[in-house]
C-alpha positions as CSV (number, residue, x, y, z in Angstrom):
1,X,-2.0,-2.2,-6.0
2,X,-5.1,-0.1,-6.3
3,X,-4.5,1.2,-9.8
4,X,-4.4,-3.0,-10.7
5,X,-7.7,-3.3,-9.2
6,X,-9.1,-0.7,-10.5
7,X,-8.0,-1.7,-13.9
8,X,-9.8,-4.8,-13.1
9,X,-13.0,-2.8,-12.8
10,X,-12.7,-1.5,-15.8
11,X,-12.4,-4.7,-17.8
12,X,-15.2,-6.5,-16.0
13,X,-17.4,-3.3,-17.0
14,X,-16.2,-3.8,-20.4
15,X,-17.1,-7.8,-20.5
16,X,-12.8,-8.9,-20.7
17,X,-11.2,-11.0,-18.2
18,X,-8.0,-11.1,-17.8
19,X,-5.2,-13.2,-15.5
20,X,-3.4,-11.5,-12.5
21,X,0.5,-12.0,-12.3
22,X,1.4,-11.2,-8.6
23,X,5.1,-11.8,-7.5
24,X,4.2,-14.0,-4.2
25,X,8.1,-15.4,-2.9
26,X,11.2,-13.6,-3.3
27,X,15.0,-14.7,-2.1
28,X,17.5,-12.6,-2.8
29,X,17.8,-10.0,-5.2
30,X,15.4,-9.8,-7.9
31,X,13.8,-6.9,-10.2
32,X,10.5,-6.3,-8.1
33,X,9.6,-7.3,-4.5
34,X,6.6,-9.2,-3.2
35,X,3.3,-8.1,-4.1
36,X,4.0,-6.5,-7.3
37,X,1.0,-7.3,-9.8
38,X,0.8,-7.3,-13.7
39,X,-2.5,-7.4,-15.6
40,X,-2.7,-9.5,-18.3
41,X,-5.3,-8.9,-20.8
42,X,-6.1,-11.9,-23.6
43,X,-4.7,-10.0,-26.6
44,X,-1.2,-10.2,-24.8
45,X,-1.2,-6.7,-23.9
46,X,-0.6,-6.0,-20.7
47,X,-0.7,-3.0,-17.4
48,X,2.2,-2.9,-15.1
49,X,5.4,-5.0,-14.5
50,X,6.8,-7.9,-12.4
51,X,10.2,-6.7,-13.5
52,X,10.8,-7.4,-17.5
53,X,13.0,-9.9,-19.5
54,X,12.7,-13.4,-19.4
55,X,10.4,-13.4,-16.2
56,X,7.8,-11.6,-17.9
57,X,8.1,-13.3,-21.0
58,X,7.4,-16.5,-19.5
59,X,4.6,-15.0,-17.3
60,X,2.8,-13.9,-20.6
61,X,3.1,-16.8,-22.5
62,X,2.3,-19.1,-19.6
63,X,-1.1,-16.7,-18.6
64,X,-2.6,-17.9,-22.1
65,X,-2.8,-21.3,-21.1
66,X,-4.7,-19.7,-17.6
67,X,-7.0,-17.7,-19.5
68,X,-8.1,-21.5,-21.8
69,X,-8.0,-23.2,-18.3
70,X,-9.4,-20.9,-16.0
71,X,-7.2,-22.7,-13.5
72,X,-4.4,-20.6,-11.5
73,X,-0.4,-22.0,-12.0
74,X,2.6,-20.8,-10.2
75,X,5.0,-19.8,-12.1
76,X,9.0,-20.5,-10.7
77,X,12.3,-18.6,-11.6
78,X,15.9,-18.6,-10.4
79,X,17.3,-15.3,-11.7
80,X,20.4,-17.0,-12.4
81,X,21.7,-19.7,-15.0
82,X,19.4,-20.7,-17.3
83,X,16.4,-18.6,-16.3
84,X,18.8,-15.7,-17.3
85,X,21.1,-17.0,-20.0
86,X,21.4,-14.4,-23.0
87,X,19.6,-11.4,-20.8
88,X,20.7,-8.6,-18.2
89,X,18.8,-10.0,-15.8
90,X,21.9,-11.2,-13.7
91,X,20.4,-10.7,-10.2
92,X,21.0,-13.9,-9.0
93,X,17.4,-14.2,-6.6
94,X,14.4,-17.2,-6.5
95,X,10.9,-15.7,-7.8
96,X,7.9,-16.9,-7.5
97,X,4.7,-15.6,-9.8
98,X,1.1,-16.5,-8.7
99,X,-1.0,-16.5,-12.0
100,X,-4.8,-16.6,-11.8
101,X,-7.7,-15.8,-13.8
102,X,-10.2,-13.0,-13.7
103,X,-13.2,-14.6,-15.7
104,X,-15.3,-12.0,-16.6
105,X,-18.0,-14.6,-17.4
106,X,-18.2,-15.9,-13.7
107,X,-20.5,-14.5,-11.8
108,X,-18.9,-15.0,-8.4
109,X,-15.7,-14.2,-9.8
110,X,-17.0,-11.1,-11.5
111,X,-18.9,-10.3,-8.0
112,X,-16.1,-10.4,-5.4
113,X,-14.0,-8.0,-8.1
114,X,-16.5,-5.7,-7.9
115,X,-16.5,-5.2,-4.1
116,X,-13.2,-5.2,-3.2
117,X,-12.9,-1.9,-6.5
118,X,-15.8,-0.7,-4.9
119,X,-14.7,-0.7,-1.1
120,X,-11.2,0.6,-2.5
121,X,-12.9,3.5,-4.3
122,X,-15.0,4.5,-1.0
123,X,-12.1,3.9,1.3
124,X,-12.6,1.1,2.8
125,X,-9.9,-1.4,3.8
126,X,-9.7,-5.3,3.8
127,X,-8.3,-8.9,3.4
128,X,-8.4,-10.8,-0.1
129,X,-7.9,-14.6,0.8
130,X,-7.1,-16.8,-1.8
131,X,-6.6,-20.6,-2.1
132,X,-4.1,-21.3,-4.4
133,X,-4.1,-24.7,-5.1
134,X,-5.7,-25.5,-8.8
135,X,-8.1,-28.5,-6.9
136,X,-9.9,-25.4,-5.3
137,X,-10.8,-23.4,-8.8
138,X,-12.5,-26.5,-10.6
139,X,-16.1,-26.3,-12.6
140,X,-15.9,-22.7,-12.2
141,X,-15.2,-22.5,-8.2
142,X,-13.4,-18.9,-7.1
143,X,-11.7,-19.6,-3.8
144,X,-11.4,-16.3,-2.8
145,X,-12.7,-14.7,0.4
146,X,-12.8,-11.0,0.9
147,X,-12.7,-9.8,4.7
148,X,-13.6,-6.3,5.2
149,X,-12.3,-4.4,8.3
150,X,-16.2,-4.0,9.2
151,X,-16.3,-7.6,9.4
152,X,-18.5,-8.2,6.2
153,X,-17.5,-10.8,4.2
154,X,-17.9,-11.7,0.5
155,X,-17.0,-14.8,-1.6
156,X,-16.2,-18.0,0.2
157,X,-13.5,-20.9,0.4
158,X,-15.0,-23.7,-1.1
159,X,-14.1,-27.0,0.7
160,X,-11.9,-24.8,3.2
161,X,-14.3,-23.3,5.8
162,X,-12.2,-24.1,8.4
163,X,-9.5,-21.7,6.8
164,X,-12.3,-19.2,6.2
165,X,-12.8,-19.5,10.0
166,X,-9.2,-18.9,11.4
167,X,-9.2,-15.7,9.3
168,X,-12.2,-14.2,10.4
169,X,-11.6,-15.1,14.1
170,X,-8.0,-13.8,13.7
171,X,-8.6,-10.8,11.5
172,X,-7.7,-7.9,13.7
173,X,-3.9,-9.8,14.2
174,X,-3.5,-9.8,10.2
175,X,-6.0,-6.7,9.2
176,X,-2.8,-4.5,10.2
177,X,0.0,-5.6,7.8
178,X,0.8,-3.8,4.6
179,X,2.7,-7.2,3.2
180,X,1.3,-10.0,1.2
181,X,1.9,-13.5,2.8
182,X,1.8,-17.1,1.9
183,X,1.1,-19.8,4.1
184,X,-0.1,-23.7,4.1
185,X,-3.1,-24.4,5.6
186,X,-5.1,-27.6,5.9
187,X,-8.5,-27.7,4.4
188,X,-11.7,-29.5,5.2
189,X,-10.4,-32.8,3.7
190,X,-6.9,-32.5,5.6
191,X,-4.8,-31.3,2.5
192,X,-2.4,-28.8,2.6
193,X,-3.1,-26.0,0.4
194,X,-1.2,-22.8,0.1
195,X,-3.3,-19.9,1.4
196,X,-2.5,-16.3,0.1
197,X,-3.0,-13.1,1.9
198,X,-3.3,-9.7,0.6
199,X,-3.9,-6.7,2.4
200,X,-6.2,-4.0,0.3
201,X,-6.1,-1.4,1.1
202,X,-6.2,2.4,-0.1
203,X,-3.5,4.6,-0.6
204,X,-1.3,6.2,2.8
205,X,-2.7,9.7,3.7
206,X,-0.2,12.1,3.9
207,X,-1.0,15.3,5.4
208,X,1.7,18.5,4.9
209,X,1.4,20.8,6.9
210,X,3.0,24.1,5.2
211,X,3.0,25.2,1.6
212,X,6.6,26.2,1.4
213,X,9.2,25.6,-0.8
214,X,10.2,22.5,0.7
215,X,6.7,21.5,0.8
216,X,6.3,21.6,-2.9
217,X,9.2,19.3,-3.2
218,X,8.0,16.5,-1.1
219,X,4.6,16.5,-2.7
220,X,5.6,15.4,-6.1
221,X,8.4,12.3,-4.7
222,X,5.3,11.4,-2.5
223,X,2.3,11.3,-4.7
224,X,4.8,9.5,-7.1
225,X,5.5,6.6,-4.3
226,X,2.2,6.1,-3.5
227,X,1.0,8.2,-1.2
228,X,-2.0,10.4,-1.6
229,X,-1.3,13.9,-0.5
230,X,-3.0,16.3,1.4
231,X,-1.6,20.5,1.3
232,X,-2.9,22.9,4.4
233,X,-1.8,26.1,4.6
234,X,-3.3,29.2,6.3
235,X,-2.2,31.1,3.9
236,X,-4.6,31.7,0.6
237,X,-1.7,32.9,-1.6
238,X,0.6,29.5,-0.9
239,X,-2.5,27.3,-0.4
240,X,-2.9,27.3,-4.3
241,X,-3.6,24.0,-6.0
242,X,-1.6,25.2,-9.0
243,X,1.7,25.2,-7.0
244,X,0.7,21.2,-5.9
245,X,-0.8,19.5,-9.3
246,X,0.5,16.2,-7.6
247,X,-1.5,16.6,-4.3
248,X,-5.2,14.6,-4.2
249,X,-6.2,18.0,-2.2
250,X,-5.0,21.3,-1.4
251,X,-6.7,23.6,1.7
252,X,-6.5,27.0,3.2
253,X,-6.9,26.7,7.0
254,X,-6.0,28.1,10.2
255,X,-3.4,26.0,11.9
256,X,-5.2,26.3,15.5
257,X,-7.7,23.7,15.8
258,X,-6.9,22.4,12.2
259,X,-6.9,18.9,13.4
260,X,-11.0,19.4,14.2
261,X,-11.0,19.7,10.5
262,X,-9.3,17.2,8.9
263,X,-9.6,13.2,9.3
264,X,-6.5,12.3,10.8
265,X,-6.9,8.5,11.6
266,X,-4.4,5.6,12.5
267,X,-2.7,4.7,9.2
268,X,-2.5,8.8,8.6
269,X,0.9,10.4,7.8
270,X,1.6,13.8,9.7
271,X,4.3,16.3,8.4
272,X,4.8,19.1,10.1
273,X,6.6,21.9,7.8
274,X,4.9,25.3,8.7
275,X,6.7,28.6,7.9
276,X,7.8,29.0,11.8
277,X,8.8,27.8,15.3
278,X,5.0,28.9,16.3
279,X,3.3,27.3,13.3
280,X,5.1,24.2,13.7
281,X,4.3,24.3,17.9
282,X,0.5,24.8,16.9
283,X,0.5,21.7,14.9
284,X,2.1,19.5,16.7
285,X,0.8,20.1,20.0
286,X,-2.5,18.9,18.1
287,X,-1.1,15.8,15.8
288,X,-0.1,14.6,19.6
289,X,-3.8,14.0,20.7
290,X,-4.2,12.0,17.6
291,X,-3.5,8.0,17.0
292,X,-1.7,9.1,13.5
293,X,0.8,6.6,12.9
294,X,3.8,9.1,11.9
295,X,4.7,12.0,12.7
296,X,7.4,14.6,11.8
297,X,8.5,18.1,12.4
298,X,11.3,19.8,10.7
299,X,13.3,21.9,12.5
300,X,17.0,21.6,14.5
301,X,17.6,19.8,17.0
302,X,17.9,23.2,19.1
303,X,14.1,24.1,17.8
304,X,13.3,20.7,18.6
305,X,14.2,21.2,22.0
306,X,12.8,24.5,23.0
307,X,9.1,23.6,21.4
308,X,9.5,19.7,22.8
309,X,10.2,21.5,26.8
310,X,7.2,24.0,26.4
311,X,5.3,20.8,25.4
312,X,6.2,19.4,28.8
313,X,5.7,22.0,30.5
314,X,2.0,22.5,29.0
315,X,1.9,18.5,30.4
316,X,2.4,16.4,27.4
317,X,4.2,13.7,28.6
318,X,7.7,12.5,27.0
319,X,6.0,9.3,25.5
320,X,4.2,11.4,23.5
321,X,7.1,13.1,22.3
322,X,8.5,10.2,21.1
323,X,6.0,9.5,18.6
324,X,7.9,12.4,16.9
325,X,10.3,12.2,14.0
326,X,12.1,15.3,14.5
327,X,14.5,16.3,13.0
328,X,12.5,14.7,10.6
329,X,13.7,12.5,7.3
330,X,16.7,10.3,7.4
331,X,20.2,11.9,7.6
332,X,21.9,12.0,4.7
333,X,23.4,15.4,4.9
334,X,20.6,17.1,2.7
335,X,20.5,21.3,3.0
336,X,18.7,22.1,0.2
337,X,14.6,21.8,-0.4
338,X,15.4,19.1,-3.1
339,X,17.3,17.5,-0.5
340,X,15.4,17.9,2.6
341,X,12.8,16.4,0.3
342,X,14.3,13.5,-0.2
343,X,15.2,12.4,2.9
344,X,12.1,13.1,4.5
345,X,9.8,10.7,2.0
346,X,13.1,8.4,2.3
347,X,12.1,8.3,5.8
348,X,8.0,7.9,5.3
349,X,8.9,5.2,2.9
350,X,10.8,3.2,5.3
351,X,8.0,3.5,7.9
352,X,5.2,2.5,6.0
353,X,7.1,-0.6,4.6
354,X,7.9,-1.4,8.7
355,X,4.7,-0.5,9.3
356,X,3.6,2.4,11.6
357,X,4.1,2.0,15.0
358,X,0.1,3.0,16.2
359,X,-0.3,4.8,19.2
360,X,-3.3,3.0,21.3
């Protein structure tokens, strides 16, 4: 979602606006899931995909009339009979797309962009509230609220303060979620109006711990989901950037009081993958003292169970050893480093879209 937004940027830079396709409902199968955005510029081109054929055709012929309106429209498809009829899309699911415009020649709409590109670029997380319904968007009105996690907020819900309210009052319960919702809301005049939520948020850290050969597997499958990857190694010879061209940063560290050095937070990733039973002990008995959301050691169960008892015996309790995925990934027989890497960001994948389980 990131690379949309900061596409956005870019175009509001440049002086172009350009409508936002964002897949908001989903039953059943269908070619993308909920939340996936397309960016449609006014010459037709456009960056990303809501899943091809006759759903994105539509989408892109029904965004011109958004980008003459400046009005948002929802856009609905049943991936079966006629929404399908002479194409392969035969998945037989309900879509729903939520078109809006990004007028470059609005102030307030060209404003709240900014921010939320900016606060991606430096980190920073948030909440983009939205107020669907077209009544909201006339003479130029953006009903759109962005909610940092620091508290700030920018924009506004015109005619809806009350909704503004709930959200900022109930931030922390939402602030955690990964998902885009919808919901309906009343607004100050006692209308229902459909009220869509969007986490923003910057890329998952993943930390890998090890430079090995199954390290430079997972790298690569987890930079390519989305994940922006971090190599440490306390080794200068495997802690090479040009074995890792797919990791955001590669470092030479000692593993003993590594965790001192790096900025291991709540929504972090933690993969333990070091060249030995020692390594791997040194590592974890520090990712245990942080709040990291995941974290996973490779390994047997048999190794699992020799370092897990001297981590008892040091005092760590066994809720903290539960917090560990080990042996880590999901089990689908893999031996090989091709394999292991597989089911290992198999496994980060599924926790990030359950959402990490945060250790308070």
């Amino acid at each position: 979602m990131d690379e949309i937004y900061e596409a956005i940027g870019r175009l509001l830079d440049e002086g172009r606006s350009a409508v936002v396709a964002t897949i908001i409902r989903q039953a059943g199968p269908s070619p993308r899931g909920i939340g996936t955005k397309c960016l449609i510029l006014n010459d037709g081109s456009f960056m990303g995909t809501i899943g091809g054929g006759i759903l994105e055709a539509r989408t892109l012929d029904q965004a011109k009339a958004v980008f003459n309106a400046e009005l948002p429209e929802c856009l609905h498809f049943s991936l079966n009979g006629t929404d399908v009829a002479e194409t392969n899309m035969l998945c037989g699911g309900e879509v729903e797309v939520f078109l809006e415009p990004v007028a470059a020649r609005n102030p307030a709409c060209a404003t709240l962009f900014r921010r939320v590109v900016e606060d991606l670029r430096n980190g920073q997380s948030g909440l983009l509230i939205t107020l669907m319904d077209s009544r909201h968007w006339q003479k130029g009105a953006i009903p759109k609220l962005f909610l940092k996690k620091t508290g700030e907020a920018f924009g506004s819900l015109p005619g809806a303060q009350a909704i503004a309210e709930a959200f900022s009052q109930g931030q922390k319960k939402v602030m955690g979620s990964r998902h885009l919702s919808v919901s309906e809301m009343a607004d100050d005049a006692g209308r229902g109006v459909e009220v869509l939520v969007e986490p923003i948020a910057t890329p998952s850290i993943l930390y890998v711990f090890g430079a090995g050969h199954v390290s430079r597997q997972i790298v690569p499958l987890a930079a390519r989901v989305g994940f922006q990857v971090v190599v440490i190694d306390d080794r200068e010879e495997f802690a090479d950037p040009i074995h890792f061209p797919n990791a955001a940063e590669v470092r030479c560290l000692p593993f003993e009081g590594v965790m001192e050095r790096v900025p291991v937070e709540r929504t972090s990733f933690l993969v333990i993958v070091t060249r030995g039973h020692m390594g791997d002990k040194t590592v974890l008995t520090q990712a245990l003292r942080t709040k990291a959301g995941y974290i996973g050691m490779i390994g047997s169960r048999q190794k699992r169970k020799q370092i897990y008892q001297a981590l008892l015996d040091e005092g760590f309790t066994q809720r903290y050893l539960d917090r560990v995925h080990s042996p880590i990934g999901i089990e689908i027989g893999a031996e090989t480093p091709e394999e292991i890497a597989v089911s290992i960001v198999a496994e980060l994948i599924q926790v990030r879209a359950e959402g990490l389980k945060i250790e308070n």
